[in-house]
mmCIF file as Biopython writes it, N, C-alpha, C and O atoms, coordinates in Angstrom:
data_model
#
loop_
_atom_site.group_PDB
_atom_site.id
_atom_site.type_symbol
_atom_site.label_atom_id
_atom_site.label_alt_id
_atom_site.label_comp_id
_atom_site.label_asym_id
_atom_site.label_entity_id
_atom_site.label_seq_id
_atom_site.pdbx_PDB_ins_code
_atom_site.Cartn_x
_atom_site.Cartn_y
_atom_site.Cartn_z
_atom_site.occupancy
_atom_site.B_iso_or_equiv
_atom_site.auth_seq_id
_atom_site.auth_asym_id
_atom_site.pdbx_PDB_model_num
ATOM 1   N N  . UNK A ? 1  ? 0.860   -1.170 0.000  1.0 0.0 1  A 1 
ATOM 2   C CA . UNK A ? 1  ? 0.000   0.000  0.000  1.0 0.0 1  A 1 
ATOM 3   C C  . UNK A ? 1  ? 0.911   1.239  0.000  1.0 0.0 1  A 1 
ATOM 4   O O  . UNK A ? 1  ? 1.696   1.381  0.937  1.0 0.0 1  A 1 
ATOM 5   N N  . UNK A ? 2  ? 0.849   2.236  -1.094 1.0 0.0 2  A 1 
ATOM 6   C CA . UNK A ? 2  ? 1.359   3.489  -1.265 1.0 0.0 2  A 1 
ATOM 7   C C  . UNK A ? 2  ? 1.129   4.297  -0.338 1.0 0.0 2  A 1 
ATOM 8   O O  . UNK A ? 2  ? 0.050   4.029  0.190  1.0 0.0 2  A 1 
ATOM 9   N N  . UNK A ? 3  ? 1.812   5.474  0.274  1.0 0.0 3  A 1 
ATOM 10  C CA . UNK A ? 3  ? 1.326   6.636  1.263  1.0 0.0 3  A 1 
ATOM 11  C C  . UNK A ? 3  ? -0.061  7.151  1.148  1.0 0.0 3  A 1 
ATOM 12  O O  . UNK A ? 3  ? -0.718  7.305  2.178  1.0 0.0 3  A 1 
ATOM 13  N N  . UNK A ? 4  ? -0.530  7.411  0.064  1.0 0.0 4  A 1 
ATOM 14  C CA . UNK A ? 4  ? -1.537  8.036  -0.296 1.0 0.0 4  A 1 
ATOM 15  C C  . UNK A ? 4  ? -2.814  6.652  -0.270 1.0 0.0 4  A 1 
ATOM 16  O O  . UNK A ? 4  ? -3.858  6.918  0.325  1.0 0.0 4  A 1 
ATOM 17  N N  . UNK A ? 5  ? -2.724  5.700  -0.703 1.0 0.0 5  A 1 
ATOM 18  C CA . UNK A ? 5  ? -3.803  4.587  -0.065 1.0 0.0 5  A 1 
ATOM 19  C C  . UNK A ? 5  ? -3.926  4.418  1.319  1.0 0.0 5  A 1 
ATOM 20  O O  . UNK A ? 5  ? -5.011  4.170  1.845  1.0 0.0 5  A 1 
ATOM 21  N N  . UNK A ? 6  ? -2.491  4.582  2.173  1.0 0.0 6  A 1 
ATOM 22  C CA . UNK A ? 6  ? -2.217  4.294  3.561  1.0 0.0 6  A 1 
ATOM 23  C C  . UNK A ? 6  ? -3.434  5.466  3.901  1.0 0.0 6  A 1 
ATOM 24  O O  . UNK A ? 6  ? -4.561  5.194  4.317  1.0 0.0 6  A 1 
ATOM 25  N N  . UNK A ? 7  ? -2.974  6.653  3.651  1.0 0.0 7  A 1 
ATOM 26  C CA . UNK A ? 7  ? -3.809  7.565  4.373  1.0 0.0 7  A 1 
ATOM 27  C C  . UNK A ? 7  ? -4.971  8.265  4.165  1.0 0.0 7  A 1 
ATOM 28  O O  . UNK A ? 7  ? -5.424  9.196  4.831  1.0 0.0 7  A 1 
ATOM 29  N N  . UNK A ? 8  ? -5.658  7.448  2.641  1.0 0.0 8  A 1 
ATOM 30  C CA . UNK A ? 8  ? -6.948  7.596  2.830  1.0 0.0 8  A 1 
ATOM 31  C C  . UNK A ? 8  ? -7.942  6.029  3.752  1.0 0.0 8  A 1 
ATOM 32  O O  . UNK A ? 8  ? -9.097  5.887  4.154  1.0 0.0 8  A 1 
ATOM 33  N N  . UNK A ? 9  ? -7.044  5.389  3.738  1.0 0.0 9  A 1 
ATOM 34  C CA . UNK A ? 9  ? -7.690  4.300  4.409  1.0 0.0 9  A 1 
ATOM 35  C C  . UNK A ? 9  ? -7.954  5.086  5.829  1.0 0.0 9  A 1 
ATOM 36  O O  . UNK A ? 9  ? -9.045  5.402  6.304  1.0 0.0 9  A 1 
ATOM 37  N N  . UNK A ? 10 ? -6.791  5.286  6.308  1.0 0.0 10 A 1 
ATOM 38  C CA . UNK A ? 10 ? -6.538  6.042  7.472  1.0 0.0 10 A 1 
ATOM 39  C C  . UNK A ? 10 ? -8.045  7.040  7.691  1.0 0.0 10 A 1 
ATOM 40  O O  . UNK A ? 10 ? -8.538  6.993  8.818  1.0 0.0 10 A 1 
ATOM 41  N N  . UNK A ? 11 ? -8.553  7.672  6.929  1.0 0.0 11 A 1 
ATOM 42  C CA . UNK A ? 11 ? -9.374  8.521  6.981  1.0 0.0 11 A 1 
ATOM 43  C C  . UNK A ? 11 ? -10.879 7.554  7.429  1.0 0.0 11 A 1 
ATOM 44  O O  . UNK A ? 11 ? -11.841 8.084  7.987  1.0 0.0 11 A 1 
ATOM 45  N N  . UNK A ? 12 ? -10.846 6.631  7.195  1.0 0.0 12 A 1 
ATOM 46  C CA . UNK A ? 12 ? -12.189 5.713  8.026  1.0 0.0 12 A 1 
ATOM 47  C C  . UNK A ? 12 ? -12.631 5.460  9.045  1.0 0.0 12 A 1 
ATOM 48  O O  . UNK A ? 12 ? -13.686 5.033  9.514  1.0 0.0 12 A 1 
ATOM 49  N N  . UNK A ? 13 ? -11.130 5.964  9.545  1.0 0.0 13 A 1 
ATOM 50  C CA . UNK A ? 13 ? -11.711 5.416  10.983 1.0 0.0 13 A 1 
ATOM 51  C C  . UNK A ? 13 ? -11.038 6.550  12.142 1.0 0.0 13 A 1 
ATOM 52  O O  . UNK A ? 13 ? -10.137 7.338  11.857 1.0 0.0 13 A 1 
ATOM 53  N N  . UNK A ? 14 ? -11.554 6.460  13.217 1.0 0.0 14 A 1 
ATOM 54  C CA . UNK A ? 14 ? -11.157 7.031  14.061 1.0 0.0 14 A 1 
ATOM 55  C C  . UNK A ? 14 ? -9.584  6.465  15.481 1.0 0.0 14 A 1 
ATOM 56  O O  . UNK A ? 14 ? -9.326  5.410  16.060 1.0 0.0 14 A 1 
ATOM 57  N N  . UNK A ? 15 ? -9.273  7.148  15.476 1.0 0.0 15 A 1 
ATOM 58  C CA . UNK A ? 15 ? -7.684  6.367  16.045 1.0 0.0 15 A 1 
ATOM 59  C C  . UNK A ? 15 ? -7.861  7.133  17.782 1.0 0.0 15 A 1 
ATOM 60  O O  . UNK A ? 15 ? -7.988  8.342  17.975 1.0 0.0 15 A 1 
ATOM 61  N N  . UNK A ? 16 ? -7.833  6.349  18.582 1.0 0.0 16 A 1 
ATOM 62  C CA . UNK A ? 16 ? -7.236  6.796  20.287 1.0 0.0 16 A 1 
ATOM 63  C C  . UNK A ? 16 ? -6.309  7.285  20.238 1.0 0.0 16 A 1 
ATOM 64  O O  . UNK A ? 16 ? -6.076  8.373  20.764 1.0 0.0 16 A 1 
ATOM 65  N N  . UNK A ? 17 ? -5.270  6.401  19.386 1.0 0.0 17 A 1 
ATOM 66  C CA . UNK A ? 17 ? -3.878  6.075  19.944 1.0 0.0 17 A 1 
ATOM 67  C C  . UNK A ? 17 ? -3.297  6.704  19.069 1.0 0.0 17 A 1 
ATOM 68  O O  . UNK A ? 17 ? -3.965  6.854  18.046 1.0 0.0 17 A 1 
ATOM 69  N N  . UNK A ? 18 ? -1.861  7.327  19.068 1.0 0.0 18 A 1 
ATOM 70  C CA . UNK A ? 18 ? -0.829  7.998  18.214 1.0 0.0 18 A 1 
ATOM 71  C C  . UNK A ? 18 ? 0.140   6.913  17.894 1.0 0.0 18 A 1 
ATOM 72  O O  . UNK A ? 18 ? 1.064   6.704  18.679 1.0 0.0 18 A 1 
ATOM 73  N N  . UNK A ? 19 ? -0.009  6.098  16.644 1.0 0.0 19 A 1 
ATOM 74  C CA . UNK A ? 19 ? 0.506   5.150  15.786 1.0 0.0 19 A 1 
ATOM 75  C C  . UNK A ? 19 ? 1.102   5.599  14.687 1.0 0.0 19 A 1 
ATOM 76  O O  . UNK A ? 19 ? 0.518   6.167  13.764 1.0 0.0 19 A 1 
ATOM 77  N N  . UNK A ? 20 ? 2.611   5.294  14.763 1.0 0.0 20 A 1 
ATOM 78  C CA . UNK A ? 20 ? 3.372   5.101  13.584 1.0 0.0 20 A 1 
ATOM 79  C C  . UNK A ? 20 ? 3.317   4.000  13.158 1.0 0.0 20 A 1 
ATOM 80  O O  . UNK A ? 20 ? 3.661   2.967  13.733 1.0 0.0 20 A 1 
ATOM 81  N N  . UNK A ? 21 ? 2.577   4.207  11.384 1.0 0.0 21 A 1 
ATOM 82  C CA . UNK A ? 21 ? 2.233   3.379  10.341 1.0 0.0 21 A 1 
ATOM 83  C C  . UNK A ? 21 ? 3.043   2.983  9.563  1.0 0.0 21 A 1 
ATOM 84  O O  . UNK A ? 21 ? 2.909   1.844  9.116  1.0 0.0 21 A 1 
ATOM 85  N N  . UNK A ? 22 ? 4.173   3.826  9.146  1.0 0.0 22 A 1 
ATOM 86  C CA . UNK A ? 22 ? 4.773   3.974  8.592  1.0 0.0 22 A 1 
ATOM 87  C C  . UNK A ? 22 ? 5.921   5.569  8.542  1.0 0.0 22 A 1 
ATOM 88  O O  . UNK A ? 22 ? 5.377   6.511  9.119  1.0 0.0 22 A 1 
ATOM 89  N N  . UNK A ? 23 ? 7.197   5.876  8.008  1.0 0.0 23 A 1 
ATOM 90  C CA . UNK A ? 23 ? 7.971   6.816  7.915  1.0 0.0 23 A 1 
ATOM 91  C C  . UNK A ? 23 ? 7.121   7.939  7.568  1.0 0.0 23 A 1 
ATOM 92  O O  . UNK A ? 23 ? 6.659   8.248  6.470  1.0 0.0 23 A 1 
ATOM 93  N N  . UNK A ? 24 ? 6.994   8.519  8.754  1.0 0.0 24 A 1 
ATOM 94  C CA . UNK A ? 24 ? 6.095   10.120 7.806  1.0 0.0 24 A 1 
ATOM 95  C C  . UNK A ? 24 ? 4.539   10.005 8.251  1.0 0.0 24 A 1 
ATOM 96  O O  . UNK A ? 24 ? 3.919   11.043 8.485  1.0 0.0 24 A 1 
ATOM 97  N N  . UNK A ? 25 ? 3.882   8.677  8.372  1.0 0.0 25 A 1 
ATOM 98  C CA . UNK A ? 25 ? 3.156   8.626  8.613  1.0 0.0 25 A 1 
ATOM 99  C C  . UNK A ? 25 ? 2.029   7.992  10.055 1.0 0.0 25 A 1 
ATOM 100 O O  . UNK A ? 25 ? 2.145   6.877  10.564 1.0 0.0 25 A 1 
ATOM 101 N N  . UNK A ? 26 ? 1.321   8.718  10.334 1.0 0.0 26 A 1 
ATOM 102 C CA . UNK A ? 26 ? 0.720   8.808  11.919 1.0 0.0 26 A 1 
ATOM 103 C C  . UNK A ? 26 ? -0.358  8.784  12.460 1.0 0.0 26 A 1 
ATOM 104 O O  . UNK A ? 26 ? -1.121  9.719  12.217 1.0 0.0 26 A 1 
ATOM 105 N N  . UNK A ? 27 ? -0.716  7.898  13.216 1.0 0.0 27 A 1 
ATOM 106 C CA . UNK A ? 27 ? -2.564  7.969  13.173 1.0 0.0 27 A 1 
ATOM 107 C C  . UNK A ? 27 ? -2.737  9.488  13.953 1.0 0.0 27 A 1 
ATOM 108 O O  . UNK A ? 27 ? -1.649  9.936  14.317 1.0 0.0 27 A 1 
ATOM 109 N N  . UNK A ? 28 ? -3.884  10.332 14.264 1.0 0.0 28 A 1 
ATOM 110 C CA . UNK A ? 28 ? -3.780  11.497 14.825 1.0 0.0 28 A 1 
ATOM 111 C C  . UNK A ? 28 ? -3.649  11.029 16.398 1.0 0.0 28 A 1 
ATOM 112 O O  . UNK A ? 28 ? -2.994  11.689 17.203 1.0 0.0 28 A 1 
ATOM 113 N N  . UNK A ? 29 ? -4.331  9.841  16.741 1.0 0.0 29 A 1 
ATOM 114 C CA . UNK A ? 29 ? -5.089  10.090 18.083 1.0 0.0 29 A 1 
ATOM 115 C C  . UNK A ? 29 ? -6.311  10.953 18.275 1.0 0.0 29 A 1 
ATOM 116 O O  . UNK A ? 29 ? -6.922  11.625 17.444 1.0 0.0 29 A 1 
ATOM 117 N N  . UNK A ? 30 ? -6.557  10.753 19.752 1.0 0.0 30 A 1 
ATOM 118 C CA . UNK A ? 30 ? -7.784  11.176 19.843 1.0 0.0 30 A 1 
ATOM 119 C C  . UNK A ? 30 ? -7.453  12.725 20.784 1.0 0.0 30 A 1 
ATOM 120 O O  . UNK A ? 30 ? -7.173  12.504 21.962 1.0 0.0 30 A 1 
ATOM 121 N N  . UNK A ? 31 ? -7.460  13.824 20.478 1.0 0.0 31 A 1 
ATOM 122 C CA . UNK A ? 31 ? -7.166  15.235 20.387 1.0 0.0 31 A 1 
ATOM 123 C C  . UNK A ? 31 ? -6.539  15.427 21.839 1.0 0.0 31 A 1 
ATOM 124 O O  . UNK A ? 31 ? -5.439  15.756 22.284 1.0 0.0 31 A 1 
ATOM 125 N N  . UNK A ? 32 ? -8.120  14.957 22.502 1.0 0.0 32 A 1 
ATOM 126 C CA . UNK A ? 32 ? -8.237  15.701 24.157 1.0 0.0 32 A 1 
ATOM 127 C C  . UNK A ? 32 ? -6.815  14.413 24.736 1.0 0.0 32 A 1 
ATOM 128 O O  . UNK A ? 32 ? -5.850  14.958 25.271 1.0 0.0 32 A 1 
ATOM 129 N N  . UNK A ? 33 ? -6.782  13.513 24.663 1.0 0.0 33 A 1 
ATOM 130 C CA . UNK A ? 33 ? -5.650  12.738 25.391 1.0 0.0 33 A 1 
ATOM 131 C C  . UNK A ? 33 ? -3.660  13.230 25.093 1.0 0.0 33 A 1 
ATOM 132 O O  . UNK A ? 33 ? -2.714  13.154 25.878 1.0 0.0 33 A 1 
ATOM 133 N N  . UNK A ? 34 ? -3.727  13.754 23.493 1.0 0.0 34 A 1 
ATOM 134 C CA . UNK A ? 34 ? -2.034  13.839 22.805 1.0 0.0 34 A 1 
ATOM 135 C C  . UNK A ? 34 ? -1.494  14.587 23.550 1.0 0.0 34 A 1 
ATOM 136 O O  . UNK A ? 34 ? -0.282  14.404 23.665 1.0 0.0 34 A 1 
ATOM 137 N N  . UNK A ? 35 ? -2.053  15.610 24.282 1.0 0.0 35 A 1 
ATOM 138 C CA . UNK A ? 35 ? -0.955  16.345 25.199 1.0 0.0 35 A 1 
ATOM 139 C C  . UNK A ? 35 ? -0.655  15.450 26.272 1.0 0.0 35 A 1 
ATOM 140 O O  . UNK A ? 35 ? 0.514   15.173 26.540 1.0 0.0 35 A 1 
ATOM 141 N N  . UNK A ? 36 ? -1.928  14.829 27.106 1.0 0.0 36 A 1 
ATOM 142 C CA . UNK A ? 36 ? -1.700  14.354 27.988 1.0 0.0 36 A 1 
ATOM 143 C C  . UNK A ? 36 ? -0.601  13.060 27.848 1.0 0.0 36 A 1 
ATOM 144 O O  . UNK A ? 36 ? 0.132   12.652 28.749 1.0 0.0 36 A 1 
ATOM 145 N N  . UNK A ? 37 ? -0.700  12.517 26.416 1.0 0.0 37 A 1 
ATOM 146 C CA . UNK A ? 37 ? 0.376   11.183 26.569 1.0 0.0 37 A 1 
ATOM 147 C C  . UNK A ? 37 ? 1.553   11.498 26.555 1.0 0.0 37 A 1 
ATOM 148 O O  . UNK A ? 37 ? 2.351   11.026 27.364 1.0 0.0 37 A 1 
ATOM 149 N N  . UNK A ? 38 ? 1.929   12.467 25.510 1.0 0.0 38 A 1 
ATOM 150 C CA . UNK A ? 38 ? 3.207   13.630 25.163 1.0 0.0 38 A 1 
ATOM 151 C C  . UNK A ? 38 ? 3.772   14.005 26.775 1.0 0.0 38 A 1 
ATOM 152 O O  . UNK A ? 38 ? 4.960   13.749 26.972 1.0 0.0 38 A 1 
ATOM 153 N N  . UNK A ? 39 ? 3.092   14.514 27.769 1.0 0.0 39 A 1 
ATOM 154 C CA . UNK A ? 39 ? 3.754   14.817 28.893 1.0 0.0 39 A 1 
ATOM 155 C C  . UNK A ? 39 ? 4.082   13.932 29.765 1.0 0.0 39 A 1 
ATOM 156 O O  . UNK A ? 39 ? 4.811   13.999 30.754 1.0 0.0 39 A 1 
ATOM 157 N N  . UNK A ? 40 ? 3.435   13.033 29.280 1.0 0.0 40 A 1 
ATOM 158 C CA . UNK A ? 40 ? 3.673   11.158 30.397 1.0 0.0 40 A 1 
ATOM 159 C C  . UNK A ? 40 ? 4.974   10.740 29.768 1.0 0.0 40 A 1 
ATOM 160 O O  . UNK A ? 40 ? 5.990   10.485 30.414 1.0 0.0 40 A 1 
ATOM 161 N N  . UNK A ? 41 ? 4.864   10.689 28.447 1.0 0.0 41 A 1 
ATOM 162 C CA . UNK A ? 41 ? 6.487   10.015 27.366 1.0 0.0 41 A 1 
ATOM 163 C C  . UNK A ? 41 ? 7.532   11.440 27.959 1.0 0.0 41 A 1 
ATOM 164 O O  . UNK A ? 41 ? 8.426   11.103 28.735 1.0 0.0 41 A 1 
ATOM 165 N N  . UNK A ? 42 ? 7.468   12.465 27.731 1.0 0.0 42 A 1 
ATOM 166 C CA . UNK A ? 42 ? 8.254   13.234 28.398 1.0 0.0 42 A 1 
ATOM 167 C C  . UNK A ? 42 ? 8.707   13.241 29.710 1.0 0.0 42 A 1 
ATOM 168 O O  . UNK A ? 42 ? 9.779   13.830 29.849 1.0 0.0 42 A 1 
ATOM 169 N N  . UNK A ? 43 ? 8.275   12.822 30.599 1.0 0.0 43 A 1 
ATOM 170 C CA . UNK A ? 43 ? 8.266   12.454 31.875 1.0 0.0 43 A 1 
ATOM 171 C C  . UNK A ? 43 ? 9.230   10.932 32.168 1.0 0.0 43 A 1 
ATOM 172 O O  . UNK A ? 43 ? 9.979   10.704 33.118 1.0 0.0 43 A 1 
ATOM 173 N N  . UNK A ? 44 ? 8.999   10.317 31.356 1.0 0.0 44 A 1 
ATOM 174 C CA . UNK A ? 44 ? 9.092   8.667  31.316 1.0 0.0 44 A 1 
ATOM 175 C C  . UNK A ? 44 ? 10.560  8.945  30.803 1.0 0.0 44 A 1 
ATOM 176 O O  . UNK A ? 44 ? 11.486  8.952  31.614 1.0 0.0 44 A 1 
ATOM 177 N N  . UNK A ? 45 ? 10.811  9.214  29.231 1.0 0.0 45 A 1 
ATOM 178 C CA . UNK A ? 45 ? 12.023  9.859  29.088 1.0 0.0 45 A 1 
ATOM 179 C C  . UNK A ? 45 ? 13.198  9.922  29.829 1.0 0.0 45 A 1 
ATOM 180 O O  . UNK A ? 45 ? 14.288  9.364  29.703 1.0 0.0 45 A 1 
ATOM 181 N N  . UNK A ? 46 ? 12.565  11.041 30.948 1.0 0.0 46 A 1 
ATOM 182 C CA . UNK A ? 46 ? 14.017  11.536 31.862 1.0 0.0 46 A 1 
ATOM 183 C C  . UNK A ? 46 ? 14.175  10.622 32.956 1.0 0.0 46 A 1 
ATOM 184 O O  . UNK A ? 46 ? 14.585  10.915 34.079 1.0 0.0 46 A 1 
ATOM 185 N N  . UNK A ? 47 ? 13.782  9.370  32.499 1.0 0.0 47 A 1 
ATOM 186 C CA . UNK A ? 47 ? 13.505  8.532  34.057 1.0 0.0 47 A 1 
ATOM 187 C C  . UNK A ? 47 ? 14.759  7.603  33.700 1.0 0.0 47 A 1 
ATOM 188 O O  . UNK A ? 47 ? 14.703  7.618  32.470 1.0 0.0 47 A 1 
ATOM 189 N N  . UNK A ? 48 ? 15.876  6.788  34.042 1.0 0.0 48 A 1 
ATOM 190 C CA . UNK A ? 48 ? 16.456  6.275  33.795 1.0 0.0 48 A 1 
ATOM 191 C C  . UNK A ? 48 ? 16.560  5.058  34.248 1.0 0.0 48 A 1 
ATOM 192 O O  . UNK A ? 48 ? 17.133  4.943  35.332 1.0 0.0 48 A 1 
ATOM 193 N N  . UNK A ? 49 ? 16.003  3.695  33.511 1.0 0.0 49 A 1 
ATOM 194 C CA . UNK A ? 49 ? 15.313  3.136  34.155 1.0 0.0 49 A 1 
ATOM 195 C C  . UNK A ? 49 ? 16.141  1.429  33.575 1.0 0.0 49 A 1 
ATOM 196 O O  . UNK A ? 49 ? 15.655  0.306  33.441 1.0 0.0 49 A 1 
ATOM 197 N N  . UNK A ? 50 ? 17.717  2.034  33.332 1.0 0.0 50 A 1 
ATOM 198 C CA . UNK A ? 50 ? 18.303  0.878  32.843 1.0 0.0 50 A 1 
ATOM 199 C C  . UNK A ? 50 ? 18.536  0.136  34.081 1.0 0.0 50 A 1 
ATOM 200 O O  . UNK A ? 50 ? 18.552  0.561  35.236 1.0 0.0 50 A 1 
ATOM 201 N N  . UNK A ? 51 ? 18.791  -1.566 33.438 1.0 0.0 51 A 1 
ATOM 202 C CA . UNK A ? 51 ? 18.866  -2.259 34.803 1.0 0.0 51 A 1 
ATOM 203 C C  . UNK A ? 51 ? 18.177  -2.455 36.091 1.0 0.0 51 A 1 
ATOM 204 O O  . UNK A ? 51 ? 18.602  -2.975 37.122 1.0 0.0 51 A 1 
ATOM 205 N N  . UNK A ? 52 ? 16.544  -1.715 35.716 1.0 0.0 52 A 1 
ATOM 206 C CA . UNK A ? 52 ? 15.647  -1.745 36.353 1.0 0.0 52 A 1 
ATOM 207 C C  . UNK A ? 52 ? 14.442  -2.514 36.027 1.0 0.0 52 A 1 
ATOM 208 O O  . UNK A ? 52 ? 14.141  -2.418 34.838 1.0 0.0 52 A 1 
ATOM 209 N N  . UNK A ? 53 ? 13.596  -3.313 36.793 1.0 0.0 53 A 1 
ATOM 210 C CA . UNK A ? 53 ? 12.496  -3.914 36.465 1.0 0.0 53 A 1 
ATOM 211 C C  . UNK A ? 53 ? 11.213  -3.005 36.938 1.0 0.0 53 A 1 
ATOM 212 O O  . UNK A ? 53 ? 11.268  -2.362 37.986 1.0 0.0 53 A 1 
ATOM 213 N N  . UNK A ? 54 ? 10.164  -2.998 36.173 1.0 0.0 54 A 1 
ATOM 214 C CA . UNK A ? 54 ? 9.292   -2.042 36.021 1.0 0.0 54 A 1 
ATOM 215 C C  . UNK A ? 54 ? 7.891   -2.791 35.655 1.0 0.0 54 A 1 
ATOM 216 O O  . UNK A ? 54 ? 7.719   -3.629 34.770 1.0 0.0 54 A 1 
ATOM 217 N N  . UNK A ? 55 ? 7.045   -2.325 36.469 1.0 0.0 55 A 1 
ATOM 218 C CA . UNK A ? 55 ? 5.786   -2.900 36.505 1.0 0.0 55 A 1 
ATOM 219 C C  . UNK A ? 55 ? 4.308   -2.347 35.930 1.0 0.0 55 A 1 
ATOM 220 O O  . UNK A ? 55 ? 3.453   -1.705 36.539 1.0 0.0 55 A 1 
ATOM 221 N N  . UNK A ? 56 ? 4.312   -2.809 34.584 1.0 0.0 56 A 1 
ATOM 222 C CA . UNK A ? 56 ? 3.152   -1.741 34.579 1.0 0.0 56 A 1 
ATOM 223 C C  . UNK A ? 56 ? 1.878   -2.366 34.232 1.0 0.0 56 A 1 
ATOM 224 O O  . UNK A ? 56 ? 1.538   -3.201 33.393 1.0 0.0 56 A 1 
ATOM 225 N N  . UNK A ? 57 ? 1.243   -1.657 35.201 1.0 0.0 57 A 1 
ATOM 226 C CA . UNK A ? 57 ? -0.286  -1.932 35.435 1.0 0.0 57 A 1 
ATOM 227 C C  . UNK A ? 57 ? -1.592  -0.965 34.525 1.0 0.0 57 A 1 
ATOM 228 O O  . UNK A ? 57 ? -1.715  0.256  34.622 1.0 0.0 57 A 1 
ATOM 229 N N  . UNK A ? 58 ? -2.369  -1.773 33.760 1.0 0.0 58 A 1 
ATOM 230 C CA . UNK A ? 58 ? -3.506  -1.157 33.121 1.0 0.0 58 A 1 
ATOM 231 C C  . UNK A ? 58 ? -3.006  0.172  32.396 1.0 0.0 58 A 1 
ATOM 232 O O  . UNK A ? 58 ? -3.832  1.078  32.285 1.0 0.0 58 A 1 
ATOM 233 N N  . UNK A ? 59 ? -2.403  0.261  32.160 1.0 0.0 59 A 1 
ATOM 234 C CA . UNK A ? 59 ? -1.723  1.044  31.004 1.0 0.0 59 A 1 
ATOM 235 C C  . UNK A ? 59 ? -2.497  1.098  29.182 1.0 0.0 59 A 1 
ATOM 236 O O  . UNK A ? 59 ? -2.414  2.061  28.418 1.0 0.0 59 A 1 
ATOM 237 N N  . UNK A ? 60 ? -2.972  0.196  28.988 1.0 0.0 60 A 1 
ATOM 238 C CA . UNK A ? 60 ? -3.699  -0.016 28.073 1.0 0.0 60 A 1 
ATOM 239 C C  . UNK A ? 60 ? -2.627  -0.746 26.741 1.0 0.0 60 A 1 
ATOM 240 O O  . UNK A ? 60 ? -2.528  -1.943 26.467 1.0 0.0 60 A 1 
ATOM 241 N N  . UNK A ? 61 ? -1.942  0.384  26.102 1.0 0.0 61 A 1 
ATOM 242 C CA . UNK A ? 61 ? -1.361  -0.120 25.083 1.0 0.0 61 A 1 
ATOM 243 C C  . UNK A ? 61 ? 0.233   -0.493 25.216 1.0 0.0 61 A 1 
ATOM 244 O O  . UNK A ? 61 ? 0.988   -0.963 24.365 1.0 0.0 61 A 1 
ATOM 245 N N  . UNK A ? 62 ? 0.482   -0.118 26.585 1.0 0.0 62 A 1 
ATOM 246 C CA . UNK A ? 62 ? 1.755   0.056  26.753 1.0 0.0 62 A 1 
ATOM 247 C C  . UNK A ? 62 ? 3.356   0.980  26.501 1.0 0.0 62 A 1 
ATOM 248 O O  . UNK A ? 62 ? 3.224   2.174  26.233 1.0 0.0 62 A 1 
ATOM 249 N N  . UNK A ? 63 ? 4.382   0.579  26.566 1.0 0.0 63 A 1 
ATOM 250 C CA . UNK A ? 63 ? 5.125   1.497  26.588 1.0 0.0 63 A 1 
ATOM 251 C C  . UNK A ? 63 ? 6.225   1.562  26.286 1.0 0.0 63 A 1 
ATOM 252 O O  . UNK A ? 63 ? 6.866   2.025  27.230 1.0 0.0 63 A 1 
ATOM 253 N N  . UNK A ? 64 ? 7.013   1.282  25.210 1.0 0.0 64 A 1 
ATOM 254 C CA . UNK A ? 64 ? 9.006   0.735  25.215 1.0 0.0 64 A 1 
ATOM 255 C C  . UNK A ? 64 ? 9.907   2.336  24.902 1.0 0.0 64 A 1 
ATOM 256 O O  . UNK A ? 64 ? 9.735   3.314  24.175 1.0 0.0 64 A 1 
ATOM 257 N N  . UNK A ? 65 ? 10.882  1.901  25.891 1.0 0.0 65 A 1 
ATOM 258 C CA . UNK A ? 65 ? 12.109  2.737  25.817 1.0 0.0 65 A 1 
ATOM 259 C C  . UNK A ? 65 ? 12.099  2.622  24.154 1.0 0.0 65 A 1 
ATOM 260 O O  . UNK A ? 65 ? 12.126  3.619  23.433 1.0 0.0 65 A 1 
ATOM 261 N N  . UNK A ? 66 ? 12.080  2.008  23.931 1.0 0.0 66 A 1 
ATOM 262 C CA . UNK A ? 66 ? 12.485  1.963  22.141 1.0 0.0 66 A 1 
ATOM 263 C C  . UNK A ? 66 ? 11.713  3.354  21.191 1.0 0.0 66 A 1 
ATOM 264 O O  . UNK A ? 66 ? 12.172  4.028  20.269 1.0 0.0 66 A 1 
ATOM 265 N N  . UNK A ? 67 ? 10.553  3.391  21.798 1.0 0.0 67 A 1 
ATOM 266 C CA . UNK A ? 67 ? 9.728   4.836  21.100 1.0 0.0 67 A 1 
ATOM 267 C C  . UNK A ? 67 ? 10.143  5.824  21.108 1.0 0.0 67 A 1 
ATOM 268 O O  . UNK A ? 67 ? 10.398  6.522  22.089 1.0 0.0 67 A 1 
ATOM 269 N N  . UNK A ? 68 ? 10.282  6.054  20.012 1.0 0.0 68 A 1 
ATOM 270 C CA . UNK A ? 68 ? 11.163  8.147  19.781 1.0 0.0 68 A 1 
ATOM 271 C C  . UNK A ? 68 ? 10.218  9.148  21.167 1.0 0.0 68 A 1 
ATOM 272 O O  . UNK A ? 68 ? 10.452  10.346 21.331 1.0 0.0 68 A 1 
#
């Protein structure tokens, strides 16, 4: 699927979550939550959490150091 099929498909549906689909491309999420996740990943970020075990509870979609 080309960018431009990707993101009219994209246009069907409604997205919660802020998903990279692909390079360049991003589901929106759902408006009222993106700041709020943006300041949790910012937060999480400065936490240094190598060599540490970490427990996470009801989180929904979850969470990896690996995410920009």
């Amino acid at each position: 699927m080309d960018d431009a099929a990707l993101r009219a498909e994209m246009e069907k549906y409604t997205f919660y979550h802020t998903i990279e689909l692909a390079e360049g491309i991003t589901t929106p999420g759902w408006p009222t939550i993106v700041p709020v996740v943006a300041q949790t990943l910012d937060a999480m970020r400065a936490l240094d959490l190598r060599d540490k075990r970490v427990l996470e509870v009801g989180c929904g979609m979850g969470w990896s150091a690996s995410r920009p």
